[in-house]
N, C-alpha and C positions, 0 to 999 in steps of 0.2 A: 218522779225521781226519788221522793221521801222514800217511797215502798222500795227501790230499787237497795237504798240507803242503808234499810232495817235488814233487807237479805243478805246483802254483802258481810253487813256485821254479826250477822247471826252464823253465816258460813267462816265466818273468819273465827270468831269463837269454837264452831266445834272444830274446827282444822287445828287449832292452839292446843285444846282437849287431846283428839284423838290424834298428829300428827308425832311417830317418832322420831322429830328432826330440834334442832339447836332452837334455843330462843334465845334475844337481843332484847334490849333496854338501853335508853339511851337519851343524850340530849342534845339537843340540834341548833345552833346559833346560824340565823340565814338573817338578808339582808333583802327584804323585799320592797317594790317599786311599784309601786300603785299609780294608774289610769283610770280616771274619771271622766264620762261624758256626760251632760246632763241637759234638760232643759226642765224650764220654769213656767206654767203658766200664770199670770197673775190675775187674783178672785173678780175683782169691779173690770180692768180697763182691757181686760185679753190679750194683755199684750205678754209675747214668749219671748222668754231670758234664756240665751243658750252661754255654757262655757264649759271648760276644762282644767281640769289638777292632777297633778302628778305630785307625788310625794315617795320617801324613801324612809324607810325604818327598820330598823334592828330590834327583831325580836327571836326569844328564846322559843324554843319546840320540845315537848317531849315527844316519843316514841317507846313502841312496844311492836318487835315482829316476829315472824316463825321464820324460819330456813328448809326450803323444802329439799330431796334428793339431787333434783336437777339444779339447784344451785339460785332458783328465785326466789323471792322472799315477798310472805305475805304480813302488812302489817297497820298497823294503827296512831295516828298522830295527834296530837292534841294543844291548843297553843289558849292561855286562858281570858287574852286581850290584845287586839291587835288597831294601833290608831291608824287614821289613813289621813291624819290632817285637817284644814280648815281653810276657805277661802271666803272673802268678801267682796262686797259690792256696794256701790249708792245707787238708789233708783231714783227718779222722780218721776213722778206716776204723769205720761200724755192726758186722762182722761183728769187730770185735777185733785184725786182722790189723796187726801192726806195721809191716810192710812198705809196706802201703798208706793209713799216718798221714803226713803229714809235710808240706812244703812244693813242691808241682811248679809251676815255669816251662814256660811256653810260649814256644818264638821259631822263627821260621822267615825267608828271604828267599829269592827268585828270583834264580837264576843263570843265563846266559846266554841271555837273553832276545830273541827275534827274533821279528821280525811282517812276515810280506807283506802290503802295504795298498794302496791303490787310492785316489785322489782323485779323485771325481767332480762334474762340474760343475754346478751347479745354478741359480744367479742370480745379480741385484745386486741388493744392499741398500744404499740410501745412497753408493753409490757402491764399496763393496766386493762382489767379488767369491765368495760363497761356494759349499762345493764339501760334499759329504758323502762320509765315508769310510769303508769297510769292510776289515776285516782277520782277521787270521790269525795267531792269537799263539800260540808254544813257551817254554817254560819248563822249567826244572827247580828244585824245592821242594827246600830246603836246609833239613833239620831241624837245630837246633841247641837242642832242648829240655835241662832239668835236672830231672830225676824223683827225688824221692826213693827210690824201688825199683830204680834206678841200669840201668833197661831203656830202650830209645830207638826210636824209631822210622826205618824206611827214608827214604831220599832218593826223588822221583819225578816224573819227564815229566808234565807236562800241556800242554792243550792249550785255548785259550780265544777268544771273539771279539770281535771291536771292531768298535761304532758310532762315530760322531762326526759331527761339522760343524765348518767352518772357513773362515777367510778367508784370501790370501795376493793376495800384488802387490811389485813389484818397488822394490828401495832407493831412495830420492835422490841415495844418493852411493856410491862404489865402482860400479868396471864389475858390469855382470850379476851384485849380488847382490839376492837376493829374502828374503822374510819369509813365517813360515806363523805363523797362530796357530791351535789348535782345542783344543776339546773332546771328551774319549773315554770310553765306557763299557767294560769290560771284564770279561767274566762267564769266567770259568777254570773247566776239569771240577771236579765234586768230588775229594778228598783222601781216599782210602779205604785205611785202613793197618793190618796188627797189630805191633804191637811183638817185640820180638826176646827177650822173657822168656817162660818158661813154667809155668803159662798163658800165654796173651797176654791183654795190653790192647786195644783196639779204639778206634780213634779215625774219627771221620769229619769234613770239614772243607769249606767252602763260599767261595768269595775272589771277591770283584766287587771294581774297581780303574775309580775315576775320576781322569781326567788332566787338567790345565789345561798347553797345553805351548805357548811359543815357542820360535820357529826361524828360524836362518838359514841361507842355501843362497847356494852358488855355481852358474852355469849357464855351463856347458861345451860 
């Protein structure tokens, strides 16, 4: 999917180059909803920690897209830190192990987050225009856990997709600015890690990410 990642953006470049249609800038305040599923193996006693977190956060977006003939729009996003929260726990280890008694945090956030997406045109509803979108999201998982065993987990690339739908149509006031609002689903790879203690711990981790997001654009 990385390779898929490089093409998309490399087509999207010359399409911006050689395409004689409008281009948009802009910036995007959404309000995304993050789901966590995860489980835990622990190093000595094998015993598996499952849970879950949900967390809600407001964050800023930029964008940059083209406007094609038929009215879809190819473009590029970029968000420069994205938290996803922190949950805890007390264990006390069955197997007696001190090491693995105590108090472990979970926190992780996405860092430099970019999505190639596509808005596609679809109908009028009531007089709005809506378009459906498909995308192509990079990330990178910023561990920022607290383990009592004082072992931690690596950083790592993923790779994830986005649905949605959404409306957009142009301001009343200010030259040529326009409005996007939609909706986005966003299913990220799994998070498959061992920790950096020996033994190791094993962790495995699941992240869907829904957005509620407005936006404004300039057209150029």
């Amino acid at each position: 999917m990385k390779k898929l990642l490089t093409i998309v953006s490399s087509l999207l470049f010359v399409t911006m180059v050689s395409a004689k249609a409008d281009f948009g800038v802009g910036i995007t305040g959404a309000a995304h909803m993050f789901d966590i599923d995860g489980t835990e193996t622990t190093r000595d006693s094998g015993q598996v920690n499952t849970g879950s977190h949900s967390d809600t956060a407001i964050v800023p977006e930029l964008f940059l897209e083209v406007f094609m003939d038929n009215g879809a729009a190819l473009g590029v996003s970029y968000i420069p830190t994205r938290d996803m929260g922190s949950k805890s726990r007390s264990d006390t280890s069955t197997a007696g192990d001190s090491e693995d008694t105590g108090t472990y945090t979970a926190k992780a956030k996405l860092d430099n987050v970019v999505q190639i997406y596509t808005d596609i045109p679809m109908t009028e509803f009531m007089g709005y225009s809506l378009y459906g979108k498909l995308g192509i999201q990079h990330a990178t998982i910023k561990t920022q856990e607290a383990l009592n065993s004082g072992s931690a987990y690596p950083d790592k690339d993923v790779l994830g997709y986005t649905l949605g739908i959404g409306t957009k149509g142009d301001l009343p006031y200010g030259n040529n600015l326009y409005y996007k609002v939609d909706a986005t689903y966003t299913n990220f790879e799994d998070y498959k890690a061992d920790s950096d203690s020996s033994p190791a711990n094993k962790v495995e981790a699941e992240l869907e990410d829904t957005a509620v997001k407005f936006s404004v654009g300039y057209k150029f």
